[in-house]
C-alpha positions in Angstrom: 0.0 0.0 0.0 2.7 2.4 1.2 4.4 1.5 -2.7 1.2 2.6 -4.1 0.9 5.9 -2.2 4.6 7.0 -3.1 4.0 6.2 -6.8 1.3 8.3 -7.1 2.8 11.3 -5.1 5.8 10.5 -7.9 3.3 10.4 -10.6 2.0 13.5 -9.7 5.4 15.2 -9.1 6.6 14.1 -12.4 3.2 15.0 -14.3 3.3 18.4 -12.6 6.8 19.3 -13.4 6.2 18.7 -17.2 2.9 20.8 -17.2 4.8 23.8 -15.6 8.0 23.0 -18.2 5.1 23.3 -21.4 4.0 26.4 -20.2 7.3 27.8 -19.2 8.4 26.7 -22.8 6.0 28.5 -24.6 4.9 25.0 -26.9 1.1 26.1 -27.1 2.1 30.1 -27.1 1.3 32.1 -30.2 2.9 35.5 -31.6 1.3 38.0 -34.0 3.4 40.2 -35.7 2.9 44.1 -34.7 5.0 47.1 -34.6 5.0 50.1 -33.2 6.2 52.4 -36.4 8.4 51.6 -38.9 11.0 48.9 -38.1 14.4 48.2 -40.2 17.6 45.8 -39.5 20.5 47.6 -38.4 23.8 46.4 -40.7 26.2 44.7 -40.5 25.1 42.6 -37.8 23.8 39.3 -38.2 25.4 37.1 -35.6 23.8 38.0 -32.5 23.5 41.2 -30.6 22.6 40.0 -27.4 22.5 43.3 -25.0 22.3 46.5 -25.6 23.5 49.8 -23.5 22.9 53.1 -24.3 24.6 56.2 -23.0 22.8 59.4 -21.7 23.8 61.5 -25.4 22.4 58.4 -27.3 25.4 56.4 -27.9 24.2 52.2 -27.9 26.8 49.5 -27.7 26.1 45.9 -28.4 27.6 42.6 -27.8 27.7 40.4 -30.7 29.4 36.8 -31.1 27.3 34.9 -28.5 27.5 31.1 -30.0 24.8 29.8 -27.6 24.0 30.4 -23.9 25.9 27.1 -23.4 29.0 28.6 -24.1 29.4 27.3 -27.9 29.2 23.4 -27.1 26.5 22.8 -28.9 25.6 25.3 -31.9 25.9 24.3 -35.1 29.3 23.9 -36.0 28.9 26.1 -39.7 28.2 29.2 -37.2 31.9 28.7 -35.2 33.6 29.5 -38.8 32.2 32.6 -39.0 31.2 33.8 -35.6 33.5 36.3 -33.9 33.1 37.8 -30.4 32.5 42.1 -31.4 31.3 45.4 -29.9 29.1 47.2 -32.1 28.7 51.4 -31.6 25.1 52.9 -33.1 24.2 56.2 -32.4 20.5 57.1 -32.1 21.3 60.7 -33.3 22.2 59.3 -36.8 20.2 56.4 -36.8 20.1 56.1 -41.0 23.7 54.6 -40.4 24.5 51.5 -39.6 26.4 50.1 -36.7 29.9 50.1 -36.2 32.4 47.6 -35.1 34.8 48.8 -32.7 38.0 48.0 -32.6 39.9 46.5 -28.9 43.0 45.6 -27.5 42.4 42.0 -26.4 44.6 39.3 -27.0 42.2 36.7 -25.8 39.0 34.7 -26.0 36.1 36.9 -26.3 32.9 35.5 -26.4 30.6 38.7 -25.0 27.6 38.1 -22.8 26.2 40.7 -20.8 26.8 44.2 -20.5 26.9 47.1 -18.1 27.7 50.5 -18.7 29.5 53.2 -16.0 29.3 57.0 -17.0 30.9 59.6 -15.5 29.4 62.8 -17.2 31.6 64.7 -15.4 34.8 64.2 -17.1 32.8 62.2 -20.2 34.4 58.6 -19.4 32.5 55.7 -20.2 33.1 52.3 -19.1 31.4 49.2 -20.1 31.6 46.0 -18.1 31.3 43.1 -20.6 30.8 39.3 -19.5 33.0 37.1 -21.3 32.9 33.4 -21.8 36.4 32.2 -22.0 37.5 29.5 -22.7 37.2 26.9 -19.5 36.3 29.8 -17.5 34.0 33.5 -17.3 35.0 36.8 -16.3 34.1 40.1 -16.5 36.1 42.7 -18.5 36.3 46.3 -17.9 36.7 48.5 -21.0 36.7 52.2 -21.3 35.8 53.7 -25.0 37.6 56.2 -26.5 34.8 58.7 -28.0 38.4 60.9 -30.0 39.2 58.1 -31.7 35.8 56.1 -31.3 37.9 52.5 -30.3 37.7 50.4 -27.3 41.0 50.1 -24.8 40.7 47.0 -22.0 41.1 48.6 -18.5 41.1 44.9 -16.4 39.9 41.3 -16.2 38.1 40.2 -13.1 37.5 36.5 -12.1 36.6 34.7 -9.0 35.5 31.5 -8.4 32.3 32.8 -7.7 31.6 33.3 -11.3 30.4 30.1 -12.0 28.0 30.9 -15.2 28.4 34.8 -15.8 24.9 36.0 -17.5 24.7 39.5 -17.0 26.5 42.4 -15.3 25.6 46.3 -14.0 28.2 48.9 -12.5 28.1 50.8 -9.1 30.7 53.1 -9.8 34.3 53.1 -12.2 35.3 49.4 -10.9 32.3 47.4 -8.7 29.3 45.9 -10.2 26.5 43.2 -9.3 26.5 40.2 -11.8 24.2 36.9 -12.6 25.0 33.5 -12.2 22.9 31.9 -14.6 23.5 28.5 -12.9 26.3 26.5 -11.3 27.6 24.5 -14.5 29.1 26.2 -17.5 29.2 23.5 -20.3 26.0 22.0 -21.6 26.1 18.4 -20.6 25.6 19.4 -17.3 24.0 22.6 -18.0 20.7 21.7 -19.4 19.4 19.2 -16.4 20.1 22.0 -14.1 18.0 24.1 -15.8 15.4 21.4 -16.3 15.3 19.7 -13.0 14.6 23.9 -11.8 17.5 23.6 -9.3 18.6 26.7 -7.7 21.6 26.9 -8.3 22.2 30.6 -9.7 23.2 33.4 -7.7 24.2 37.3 -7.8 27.3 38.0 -6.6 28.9 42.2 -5.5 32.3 42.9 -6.8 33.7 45.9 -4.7 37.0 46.7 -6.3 39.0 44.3 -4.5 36.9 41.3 -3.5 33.4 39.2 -4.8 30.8 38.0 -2.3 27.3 36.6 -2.7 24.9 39.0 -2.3 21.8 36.5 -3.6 22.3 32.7 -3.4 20.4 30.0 -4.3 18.2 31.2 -6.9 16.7 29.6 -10.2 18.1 30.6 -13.3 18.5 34.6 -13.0 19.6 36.3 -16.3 19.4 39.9 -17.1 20.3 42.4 -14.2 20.2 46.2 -13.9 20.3 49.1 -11.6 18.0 52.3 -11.3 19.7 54.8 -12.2 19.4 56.7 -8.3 21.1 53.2 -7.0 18.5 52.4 -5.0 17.2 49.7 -6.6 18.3 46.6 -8.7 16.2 44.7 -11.1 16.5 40.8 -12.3 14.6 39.1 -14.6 14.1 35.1 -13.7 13.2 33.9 -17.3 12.5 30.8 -16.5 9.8 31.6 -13.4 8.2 34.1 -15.7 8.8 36.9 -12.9 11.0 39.7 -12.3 12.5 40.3 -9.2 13.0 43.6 -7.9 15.8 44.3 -5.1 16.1 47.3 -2.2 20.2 47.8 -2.3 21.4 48.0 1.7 24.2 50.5 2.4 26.8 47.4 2.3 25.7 46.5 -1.3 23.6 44.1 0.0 20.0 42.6 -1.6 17.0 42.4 0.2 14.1 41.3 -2.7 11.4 43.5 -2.2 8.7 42.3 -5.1 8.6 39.4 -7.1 6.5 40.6 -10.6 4.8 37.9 -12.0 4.5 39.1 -15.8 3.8 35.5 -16.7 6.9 35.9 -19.6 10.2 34.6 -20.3 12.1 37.9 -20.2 16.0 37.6 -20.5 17.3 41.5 -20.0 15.8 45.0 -18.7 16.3 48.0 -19.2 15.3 50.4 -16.9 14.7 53.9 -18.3 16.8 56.6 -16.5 13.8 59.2 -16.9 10.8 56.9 -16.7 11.8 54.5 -14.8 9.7 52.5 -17.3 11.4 48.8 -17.6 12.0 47.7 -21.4 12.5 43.5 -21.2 13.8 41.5 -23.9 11.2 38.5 -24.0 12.0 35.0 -24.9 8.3 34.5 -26.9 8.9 30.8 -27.1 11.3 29.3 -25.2 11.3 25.9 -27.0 12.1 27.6 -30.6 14.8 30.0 -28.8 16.6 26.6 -27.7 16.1 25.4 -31.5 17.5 28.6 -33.1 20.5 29.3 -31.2 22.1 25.7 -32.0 20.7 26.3 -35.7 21.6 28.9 -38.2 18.3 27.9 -40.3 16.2 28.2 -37.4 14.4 31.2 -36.0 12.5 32.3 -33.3 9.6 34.3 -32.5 10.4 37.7 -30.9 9.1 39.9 -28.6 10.0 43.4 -26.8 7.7 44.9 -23.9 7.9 47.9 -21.6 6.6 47.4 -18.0 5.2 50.7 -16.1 5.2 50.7 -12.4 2.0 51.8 -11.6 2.6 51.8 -7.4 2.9 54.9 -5.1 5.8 56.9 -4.4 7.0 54.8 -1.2 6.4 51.4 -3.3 6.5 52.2 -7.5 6.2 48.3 -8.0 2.8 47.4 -5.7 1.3 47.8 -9.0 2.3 47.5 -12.5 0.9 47.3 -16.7 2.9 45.5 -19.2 2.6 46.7 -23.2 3.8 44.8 -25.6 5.3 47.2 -27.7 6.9 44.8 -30.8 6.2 41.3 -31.6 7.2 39.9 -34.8 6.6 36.2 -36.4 8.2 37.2 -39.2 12.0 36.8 -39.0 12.9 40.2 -39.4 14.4 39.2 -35.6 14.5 35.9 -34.1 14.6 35.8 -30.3 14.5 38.9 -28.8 16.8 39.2 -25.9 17.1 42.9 -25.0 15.4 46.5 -26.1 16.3 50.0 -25.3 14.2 53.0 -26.1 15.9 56.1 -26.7 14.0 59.6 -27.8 10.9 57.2 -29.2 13.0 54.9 -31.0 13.9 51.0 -29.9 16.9 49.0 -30.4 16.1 45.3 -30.3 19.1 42.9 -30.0 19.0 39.2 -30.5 21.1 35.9 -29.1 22.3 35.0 -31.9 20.7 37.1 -35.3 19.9 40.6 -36.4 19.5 44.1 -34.5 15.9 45.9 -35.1 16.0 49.4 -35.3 12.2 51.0 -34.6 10.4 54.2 -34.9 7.7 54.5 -32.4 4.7 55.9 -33.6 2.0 53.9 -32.0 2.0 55.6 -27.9 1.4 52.4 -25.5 
């Protein structure tokens, strides 16, 4: 009898876990193609454009050369020929132009992930804080752009154990940021039952110029991460719960998760507008296709870019919120969105692994 009753609680268990994986997959999910104005690709890119930054004058960088989020064990092998780890420069102020590939003084693996941009307007230094998947290990690389001779100069490599699958990173001054943890594992053998047995095994760790500490442990599968833009407060999206978690920053650096937004979508990065406060999310539309088109150059992917408004009180923005989605397109104009930033009514819309959408926003959401 007591074999019968922990079969069925197994049964269950098992039949439940599948249900939530469907859903969370997006197999029975469908996309209709809308834009908000008049949308374009941006040249050259075609290999991925995975996040975007944009600086307060309108400058955007964008990573590029992203082989899969399993660190390039498992895409198709025609892409590795032809893929190459870049930063792109586009400039909403001249937006009929395409976007440029800078040039950087790196002599070594760069696979770019995530992004984070530091700004001093003060003296007009920018840093950008890139992710990079090296080979056998992560780290995160600080590089400050030249605007005189519009090029890229490395400033410093940090690693740490405690980057154990780097997804995404954000600054708090010149040389300290907050990054993702994806997961635990980096390579995909290991990789994909983590993700899906749902263990929580991601985490956000605090670099403070000289030493890395967890800050948020034992968390499923957090991706994009970004900070408001008084410091207050951090933002991560969990694409696999379908939420968005947002974090009250302690005077130590600390996290203390003050809402958990259940938007019901995959979203992989935010944007958090620095006048708004209006979040833009890069949303996986259908997970299952995203895992099919990153691994296959003749696949693509639904994609999908939204802007969430905080609809709350002063003393708590995020009791309330309405998500728009903005741009959806079934089209392949895009496949997989996975980050948007609105600058002066336009959107950039990056991908993992295709093209970069340039839109005009006519339609008011």
């Amino acid at each position: 009898m007591l074999f019968k009753i922990i079969a069925v609680v197994l049964f269950a268990v098992v039949c439940r876990h599948l249900l939530v994986l469907v859903d969370i997959l997006g197999f029975f999910r469908t996309v209709h193609t809308h834009w908000p104005g008049p949308c374009r690709n941006v040249g050259p890119i075609n290999t991925g454009s995975e996040q975007i930054i944009v600086t307060s004058d309108g400058l955007a960088f964008i990573t590029s050369g992203l082989l899969t989020e399993y660190r390039g064990d498992t895409v198709d092998p025609r892409m590795k020929t032809f893929v190459e780890g870049k930063i792109f420069l586009f400039n909403f102020s001249d937006p009929e132009k395409d976007a440029k590939a800078l040039e950087i003084d790196v002599k070594f693996d760069f696979m770019p992930h995530g992004m984070g941009l530091n700004e001093d307007q003060e003296n007009g230094e920018i840093r950008l804080f890139v992710v990079n998947h090296r080979q056998g290990e992560d780290t995160v690389e600080i590089i400050a752009y030249q605007r005189k001779t519009s090029t890229l100069k490395h400033v410093k490599t940090i690693r740490d154990p405690l980057f154990t699958s780097l997804n995404d990173v954000t600054p708090t001054g010149p040389n300290a940021f907050y990054a993702t943890n994806d997961g635990y594992f980096r390579n995909s053998t290991l990789r994909v039952p983590e993700l899906f047995l749902f263990l929580p095994w991601g985490s956000i760790v605090y670099f403070d110029g000289k030493m890395t500490r967890k800050v948020v442990d034992s968390v499923y599968e957090p991706n994009g991460i970004s900070m408001s833009s008084d410091g207050t407060t951090v933002v991560v999206c969990m694409a696999f719960q379908q939420s968005i978690h947002i974090y009250h920053r302690q005077g130590d650096n600390s996290l203390i998760l003050s809402r958990e937004l259940k938007v019901q979508m995959s979203c992989d990065n935010v944007f958090i507008h620095p006048k708004t406060g209006h979040l833009w999310l890069g949303v996986l539309a259908k997970p299952h296709t995203v895992i099919e088109s990153i691994g296959n150059i003749e696949k693509t992917s639904p994609a999908m870019a939204c802007r969430l408004e905080p609809r709350g009180p002063p003393t708590d923005v995020f009791q309330s919120f309405q998500v728009y989605e903005v741009f959806a397109d079934n089209t392949g104009l895009i496949s997989t969105s996975s980050s948007v930033v609105e600058y002066g009514d336009k959107l950039l819309i990056g991908s993992i692994s295709h093209k970069l959408v340039f839109c005009e926003m006519e339609t008011k959401y």
